[in-house]
Structure formats: structure tokens, C-alpha cells
N, C-alpha and C positions, 0 to 999 in steps of 0.2 A: 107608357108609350113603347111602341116592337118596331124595332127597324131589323129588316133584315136582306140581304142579297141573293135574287131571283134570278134563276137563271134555266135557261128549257136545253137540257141534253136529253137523248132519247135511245133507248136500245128495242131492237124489234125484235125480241126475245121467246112473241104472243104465240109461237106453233113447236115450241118445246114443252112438252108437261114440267110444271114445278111442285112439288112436293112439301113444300114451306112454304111460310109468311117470307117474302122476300126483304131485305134490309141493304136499306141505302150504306155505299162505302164513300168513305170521305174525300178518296182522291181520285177517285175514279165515277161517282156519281153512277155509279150501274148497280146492278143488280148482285145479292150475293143468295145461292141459293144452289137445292140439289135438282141436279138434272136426269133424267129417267134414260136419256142418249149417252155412249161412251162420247163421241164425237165432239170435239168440242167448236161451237158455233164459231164465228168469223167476226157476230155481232155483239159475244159476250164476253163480257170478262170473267175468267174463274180466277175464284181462290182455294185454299184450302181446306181443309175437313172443319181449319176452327176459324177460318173467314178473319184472317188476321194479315196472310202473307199472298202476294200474285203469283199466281201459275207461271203466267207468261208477263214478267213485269215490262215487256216492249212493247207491250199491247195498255198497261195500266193507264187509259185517257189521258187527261192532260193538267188536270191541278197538281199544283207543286206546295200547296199549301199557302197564308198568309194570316197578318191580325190585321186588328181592327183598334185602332184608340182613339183619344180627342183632349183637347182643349179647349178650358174657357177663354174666349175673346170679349169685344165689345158692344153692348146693346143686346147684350141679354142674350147672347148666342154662344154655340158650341162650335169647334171647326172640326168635324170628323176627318180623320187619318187613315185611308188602309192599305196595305201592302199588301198586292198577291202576288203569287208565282204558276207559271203557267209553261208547258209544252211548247217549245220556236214552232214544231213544225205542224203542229195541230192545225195553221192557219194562218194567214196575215194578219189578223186582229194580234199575233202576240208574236209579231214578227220586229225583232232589234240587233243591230249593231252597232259599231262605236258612232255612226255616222246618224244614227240616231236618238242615240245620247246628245251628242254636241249642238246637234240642233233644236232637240228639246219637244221632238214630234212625238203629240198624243196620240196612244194607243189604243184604238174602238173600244178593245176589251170585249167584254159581255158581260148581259145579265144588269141587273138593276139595283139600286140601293134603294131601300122600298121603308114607308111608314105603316103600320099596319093595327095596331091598338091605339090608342086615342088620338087619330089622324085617319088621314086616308089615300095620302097624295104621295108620289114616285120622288126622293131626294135628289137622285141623279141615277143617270148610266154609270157602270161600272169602266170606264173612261182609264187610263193612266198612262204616266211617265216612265219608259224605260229606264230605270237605275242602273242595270246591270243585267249580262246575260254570259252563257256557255254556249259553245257550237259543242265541245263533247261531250258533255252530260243533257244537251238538247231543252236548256231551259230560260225564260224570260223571266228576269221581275223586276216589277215595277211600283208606283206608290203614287197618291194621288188624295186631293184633301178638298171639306165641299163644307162650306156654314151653312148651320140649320137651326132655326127656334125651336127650342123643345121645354116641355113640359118638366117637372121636378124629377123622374126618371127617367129612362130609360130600358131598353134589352134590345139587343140586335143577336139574330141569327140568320142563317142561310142554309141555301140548298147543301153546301158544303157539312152542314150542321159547323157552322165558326158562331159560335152565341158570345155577343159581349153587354156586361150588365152597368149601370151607370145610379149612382143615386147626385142628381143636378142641383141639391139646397146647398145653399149657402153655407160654406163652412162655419163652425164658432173660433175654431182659432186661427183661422187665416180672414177672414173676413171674406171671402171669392168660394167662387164654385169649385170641389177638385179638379185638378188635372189627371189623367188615368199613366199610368206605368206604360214604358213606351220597351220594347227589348226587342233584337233581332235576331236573324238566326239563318244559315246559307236553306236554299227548297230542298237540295238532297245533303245527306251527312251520309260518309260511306264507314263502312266497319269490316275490317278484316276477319272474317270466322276463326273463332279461339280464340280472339284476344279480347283483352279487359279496356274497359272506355268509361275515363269520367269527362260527362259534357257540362260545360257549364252553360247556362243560360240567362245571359245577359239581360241586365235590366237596368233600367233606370227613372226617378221618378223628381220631377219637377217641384212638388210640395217636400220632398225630403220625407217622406212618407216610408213606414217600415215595407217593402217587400216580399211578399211569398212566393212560392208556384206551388199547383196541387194538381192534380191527373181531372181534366176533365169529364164530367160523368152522365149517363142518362135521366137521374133522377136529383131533387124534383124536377129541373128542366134541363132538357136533352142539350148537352151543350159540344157534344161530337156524333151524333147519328151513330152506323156500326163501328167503327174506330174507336173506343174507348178503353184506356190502358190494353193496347194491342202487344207493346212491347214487353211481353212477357217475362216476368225474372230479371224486371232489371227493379234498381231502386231510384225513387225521386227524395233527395233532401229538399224538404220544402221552406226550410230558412235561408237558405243560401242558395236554392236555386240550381243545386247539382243534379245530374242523370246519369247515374253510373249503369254497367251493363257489360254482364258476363256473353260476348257473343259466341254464345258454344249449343245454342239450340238448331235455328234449322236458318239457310241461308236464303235471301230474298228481301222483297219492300215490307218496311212496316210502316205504317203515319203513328204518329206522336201526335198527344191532342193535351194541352195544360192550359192551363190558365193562371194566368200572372193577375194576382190580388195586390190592391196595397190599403195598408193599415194606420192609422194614429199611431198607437200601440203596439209593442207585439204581443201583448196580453190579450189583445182586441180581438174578438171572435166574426164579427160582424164586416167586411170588407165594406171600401169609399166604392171600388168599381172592381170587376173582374174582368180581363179580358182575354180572347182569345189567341194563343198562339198554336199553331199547326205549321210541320214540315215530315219529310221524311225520311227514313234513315233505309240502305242497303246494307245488305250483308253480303259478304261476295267472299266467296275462298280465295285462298292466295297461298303463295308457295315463300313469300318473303316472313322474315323475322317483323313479330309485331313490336319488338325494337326500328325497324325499318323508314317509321313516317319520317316525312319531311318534318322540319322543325324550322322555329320563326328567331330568327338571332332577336338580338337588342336592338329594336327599331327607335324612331323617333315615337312612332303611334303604336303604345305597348299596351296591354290590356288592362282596363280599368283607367287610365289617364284621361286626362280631360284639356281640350285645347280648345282657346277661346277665336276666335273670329269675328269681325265686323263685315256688315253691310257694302256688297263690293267692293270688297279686299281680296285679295287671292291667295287661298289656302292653295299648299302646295308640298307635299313632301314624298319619299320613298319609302317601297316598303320591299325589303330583304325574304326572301327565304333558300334555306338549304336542304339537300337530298339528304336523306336517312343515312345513307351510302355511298359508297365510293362509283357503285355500279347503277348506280341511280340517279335520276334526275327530274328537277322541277317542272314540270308542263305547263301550270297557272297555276296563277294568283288569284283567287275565285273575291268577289268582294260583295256587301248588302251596302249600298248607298245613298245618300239623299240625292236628290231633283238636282242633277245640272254637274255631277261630278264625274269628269273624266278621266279614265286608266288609260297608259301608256300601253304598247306593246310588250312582253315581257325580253327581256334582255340580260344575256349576263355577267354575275357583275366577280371584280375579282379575277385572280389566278387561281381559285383551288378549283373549277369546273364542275364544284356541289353547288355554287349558288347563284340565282337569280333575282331580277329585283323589276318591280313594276313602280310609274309615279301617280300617284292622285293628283287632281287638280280642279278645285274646286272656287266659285267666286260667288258666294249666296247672295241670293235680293232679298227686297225689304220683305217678301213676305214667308222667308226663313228664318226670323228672328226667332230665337228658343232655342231650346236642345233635339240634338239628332244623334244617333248612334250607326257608329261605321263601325263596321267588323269587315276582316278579310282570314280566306285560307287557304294553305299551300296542296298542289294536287301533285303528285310525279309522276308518273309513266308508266308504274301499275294500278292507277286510281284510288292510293294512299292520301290520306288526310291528315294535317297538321290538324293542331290543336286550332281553335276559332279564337283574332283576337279580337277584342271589342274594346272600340274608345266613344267618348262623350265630344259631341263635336258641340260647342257652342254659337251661336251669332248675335252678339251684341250692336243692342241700339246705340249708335254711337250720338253724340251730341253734336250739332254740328258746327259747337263753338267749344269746343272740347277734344283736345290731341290724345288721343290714347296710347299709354304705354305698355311695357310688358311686366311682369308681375314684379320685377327686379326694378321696374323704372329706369332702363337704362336701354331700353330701344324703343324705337320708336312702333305700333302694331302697322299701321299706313302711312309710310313715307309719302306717297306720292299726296296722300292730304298736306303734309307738312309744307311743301312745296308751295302747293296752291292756294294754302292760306297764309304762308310768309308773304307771298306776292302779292297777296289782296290787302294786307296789313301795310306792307312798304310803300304799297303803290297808292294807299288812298289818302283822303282827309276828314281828319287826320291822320298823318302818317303814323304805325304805330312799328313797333320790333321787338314784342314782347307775345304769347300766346299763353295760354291756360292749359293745365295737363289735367290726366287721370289720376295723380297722383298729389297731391296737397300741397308736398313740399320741394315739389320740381315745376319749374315752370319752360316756355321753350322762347330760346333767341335768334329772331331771325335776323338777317340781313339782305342787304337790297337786290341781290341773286335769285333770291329765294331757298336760300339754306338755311336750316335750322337747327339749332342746336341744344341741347339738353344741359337746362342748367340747374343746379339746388340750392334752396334757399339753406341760411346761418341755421347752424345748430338752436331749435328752440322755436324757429319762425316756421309759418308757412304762407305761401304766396296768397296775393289777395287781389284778384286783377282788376277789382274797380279805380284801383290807386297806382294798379303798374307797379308793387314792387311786396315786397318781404315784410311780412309784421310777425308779433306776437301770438301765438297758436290759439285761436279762441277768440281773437280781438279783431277781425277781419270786420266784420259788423261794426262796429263802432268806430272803426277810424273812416276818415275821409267826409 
């Protein structure tokens, strides 16, 4: 089964002679080809001699790149996931700001998510939720998810050429269908000329499944159209996911096309799924020291951490960044986010006048339960980039006769549940003033307020709340 995303851009290019087979480009969806006019059209985009870099990258259309992943659900279904990124000013379809985050307004989008090999029917419009956007780098993105019955495969591709591949059997050692590798990445990544850049490319995978990336390719199936290893001279480590890159060639847009694999093994040749990730990178001269980027202090949300959440709880914390220099300063906080997460204005923070700090604030519903990945990065005033940092955002099912704690057991995740179930506990019949925790051997004591408080059971015991109090570790079953 082929799903892939449809979409009609068009250039009237038809009364310039061309000279080649023309080749679709990935971010711009036009044409790359030699023209017989010096002239250059108003309707074309050029590139250059190796159809790698934009002439005039103000004119480069409007994709910003995105992937595509999924999850097994219930009844035998998958819940496809995609993120694109797209041009603000292209249009009203990819028109967002904060006031469109917070209220959660879908985006027309365009173009299709289409079945096309053993099927025959349309999954949905390419529809989504604003995450996050720039007024000065002029970009939207957004993410948006759709359940669909599918067959034991899979392959998605697009006009973009984004192909992601799926094998849907039942795993043997998990018992369930895989889940696919989920990573994110900002639409544009900027690079000072001459300096040296290792990117990392965040990943992460829900079965604990080994990890790769590997340069997406045309053969045996085209899985980036003309953008294939465009970024010339750079290197990918495809165990850990690095993309280093001496930027000393020529200055302008390149797209990046990889593909994020994950494995049983790492001995494993044969990937569970591959999926697509696409964004782009600039090169731009500059007169600053490539010592100069902004840099990210010691945040609460540091790269690679992992912070859990429950079900209408509200996540909430800041995030720091500082100028390279004295003579420098922070202009944004750029972020990739999940559905419903709002950035503050940026503000700064301190007396030394290098640093500023924006706050996330996010409250997920039931149907973000799983893992989501937030990264954020620092921009400053000559269009410098920090390093990207990437965290694992959690959202747990919480029980709803079940108080959960923090890893320590020693705070509470949702006070305000504590409250409303002391009150419902004191107030009813029977009256009770005892609660059950996340953790074995703590239990919670309310009183007729509705305050609650964290209590631990004796050295040896752990709580057993059929009987209301502390037994023997193991022996919960058998008493009462």
C-alpha cells in the first residue's frame, strides 16, 4: 500500500526553450533546468550549474520541509503524524501567530494525503495545527494526525518526494505493530560561511528500537526527487545521527533529505520503517567570529532529558539563551512544538544584557498521550544560531484512582487532582482520608480541607489500599 501527499503548484515556464529533462526540486517544487534566455523569468526559479543552491533564494516557493510518522492504536489501526513547514506569506492557508496557537485554529494547508497502491481513496486534506512560527525568517509549522486501516505495509511519498516506508506485521518481540522513529528539526538551520557545524538530529523511538539516519536517495525508490545529498562535503554519522559540515563552499539554500530508520539490532540490515525527514539549511557570509553564536545556558529542558506529563496538567517552564557577545544580542527563541503549546514573548532576563529567556506553556489532552519531542533555538541580531536543543516530552495516562508522583515521590505531578480527590474521599460514604500513589510505598493523607499530604509506609512495607494501611511487600493480595 502507497500513500503519498498531492499537491498542484504550477509554473508557466511553456515559452522559454529548455534544453534538459527537467527535475522536480524539493523545496520549491519547480523546475530545475538550462534556459536558452539570459533573462531570467519572474515565473521560474533558477538554480545553479549543479541544481543544488537558489539563485535568488527570496523567490525559493514556499516548503520549509517536514516528516511524516505513525503509531499503532486500537482496532487494528495506525494514526499517521505529519509535520510540514511552509512560507507565512505564500498565503492564508499557512497564515499563524500566537493568537492562533492558543486557540487552536486549523490550517486549510494544501494538497492531499492520498492511498494509491492497494487502495484507492483520499485519507485526508493536508489540514494542520499551527505549532509554531517566525515573522523574520517568514515561516509556518505546523503538525496534524489522521487514523487509517492499512494493510501489512506500507510507502508514503509526495510531490515534495518526502517517501516514508512501514512494514505494519506484528512484531515477535513486542507482541504490537512498530511504532516508527519520531525526530525534529527547526524548516530553516542558518550557517555562517567558513565555519565548521556539527548538527545533531534528534531522535527518538517508542519501542526502544536501535536508531539510524542515512542520506535519502533516488534508487531503488526515489525518496527525495532532485535534492538528494545536495549538501555537498559534508559528512552524516549514521549511528548517532550527526551532520557535520565544513561551510566553505558556495553561500545560499541547500535542502537536506535523510531518513531516519529504526532497527531490532544494530547488526540489523533490514529497517522496522524509514522515515522521512526534510528541512533546510542557509549559508550566508558574515563578518562575526564563528565563536560568536548564541549559546543555551543550563536550562531546566536540556538536550536529550526527558520530562513526563499527565493529561491536563500544565507543563510549564523557561528557556534561557545568551549572546555569543558582548556586542550581540538574542532576537528569538525559534521552537518545533506539539499541538497547543504556547511561547511567551521573549524578555530579558538578568543584568548581564547577553541574556534572554521565553516560557513554554503547555496542557495536553487525552489524545497526546505518548511521546512528543520539543526542541528550541537561539537566533541574535545577525541571524546566528545556537546549537538545537531537543527534549522528550512525555504524557501519561494517568489512573483516575491513582495520585501520581515525581520520580523522587516526594511531590505531588497534579496538585490540583490531590485537592479534588481529598474532597471527594472526606466528603463521601464512606468517608475515607487515605489515597493510593504512583509509587508502592507512599501513600497520600487527606484532611477535611482537602489537603493532602505524602506519607511513607515502615521500612519493608508497602501500602495496600484495599485495607487502608501498610503491610508486608508482597503480601498486599493476601491480607484482608
Amino acid at each position: 500500500m502507497i500513500f503519498y501527499v498531492k499537491t498542484y503548484l504550477t509554473n508557466e515556464a511553456a515559452k522559454y526553450a529548455i534544453s534538459q529533462q527537467s527535475q522536480k526540486n524539493q523545496t520549491s517544487d519547480q523546475t530545475c533546468a538550462t534556459l536558452v534566455v539570459d533573462e531570467e523569468p519572474d515565473d521560474l526559479i533558477v538554480l545553479n550549474q549543479d541544481c543544488n543552491v537558489f539563485k535568488t533564494p527570496e523567490k525559493s516557493s514556499h516548503f520549509r520541509g517536514g516528516i511524516i510518522s505513525w503509531k499503532p492504536t486500537e482496532n487494528n489501526q495506525i494514526e499517521l503524524n505529519y509535520r510540514v513547514a511552509f512560507r507565512t506569506s505564500y498565503g492564508s492557508a499557512h497564515t499563524c501567530n500566537a493568537e492562533t496557537i492558543e486557540n487552536g485554529t486549523l490550517l486549510s494547508g494544501e494538497g492531499t494525503l492520498q492511498c494509491i497502491e492497494g487502495c484507492s481513496d483520499t485519507i485526508t486534506t493536508m489540514s494542520y495545527y499551527c505549532t509554531d512560527f517566525s515573522a523574520n525568517e517568514d515561516w509556518t509549522s505546523g503538525t496534524n494526525s489522521v487514523k487509517y486501516n492499512l494493510s501489512s505495509s506500507i510507502e508514503g511519498g509526495s510531490s515534495w518526494m518526502m517517501r516514508t516506508t512501514a512494514n505494519l506485521t506484528v512484531r515477535q518481540d513486542t507482541g504490537k505493530i512498530n511504532t516508527s522513529p519520531i525526530s525534529a528539526m527547526q524548516p530553516i538551520v542558518r550557517f555562517s560561511y567558513g565555519c565548521d557545524y556539527t548538527l545533531k538530529i534528534s531522535v527518538s523511538d517508542d519501542d526502544g528500537d536501535v536508531v539510524k539516519c542515512r542520506w535519502s536517495t533516488q534508487t531503488p525508490n526515489d525518496e527525495c526527487g532532485g535534492v538528494c545529498k545536495t549538501l555537498s562535503g559534508s559528512y552524516l554519522d549514521e549511528s548517532s545521527c550527526v551532520l557535520s559540515y565544513n561551510a566553505t563552499r558556495s553561500t545560499g539554500w541547500y535542502a537536506v533529505a535523510l531518513q531516519i530508520e529504526d532497527f531490532q539490532k544494530t547488526t540489523d540490515a533490514v529497517p522496522f520503517s524509514s522515515v522521512s525527514l526534510q528541512f533546510l539549511i542557509f549559508v550566508a557570509n558574515s563578518n562575526a567570529s564563528c565563536a560568536s553564536r548564541p549559546v543555551l545556558p543550563q536550562n531546566i529542558i536540556t538536550d536529550g532529558s526527558i520530562h513526563h506529563s499527565s493529561v491536563n496538567t500544565i507543563f510549564n517552564e523557561s528557556i534561557i539563551a545568551r549572546s555569543g557577545a558582548v556586542t550581540l544580542r538574542v532576537t528569538a527563541i525559534d521552537t518545533v512544538s506539539p499541538i497547543g503549546m504556547i511561547k511567551s514573548a521573549l524578555f530579558p532576563f538578568g543584568t548581564s544584557g547577553r541574556e534572554w529567556f521565553v516560557t513554554v506553556t503547555w496542557k495536553p489532552v487525552k489524545s497526546q498521550i505518548g511521546t512528543h519531542l520539543f526542541c528550541y533555538t537561539a537566533v541574535d541580531n545577525l541571524g546566528q544560531t545556537s546549537d538545537q536543543t531537543c527534549a522528550t516530552l512525555v504524557v501519561d495516562e494517568e489512573p483516575d484512582d491513582l495520585i501520581v508522583l515525581n520520580q523522587d515521590c516526594n511531590v505531588f505531578k497534579t496538585p490540583e487532582k490531590v485537592h479534588t480527590k481529598c474532597l471527594e474521599a472526606t466528603t463521601g460514604v464512606p468517608q475515607l482520608f487515605y489515597l493510593a500513589t504512583s509509587c508502592p510505598t507512599y501513600f497520600v493523607q487527606c484532611n477535611e480541607l482537602g489537603t493532602g499530604y505524602i506519607m511513607r509506609c515502615a521500612s519493608g512495607t508497602e501500602w495496600c489500599h484495599h485495607i487502608l494501611t501498610c503491610v508486608h511487600v508482597g503480601s498486599c493480595k493476601t491480607e484482608g
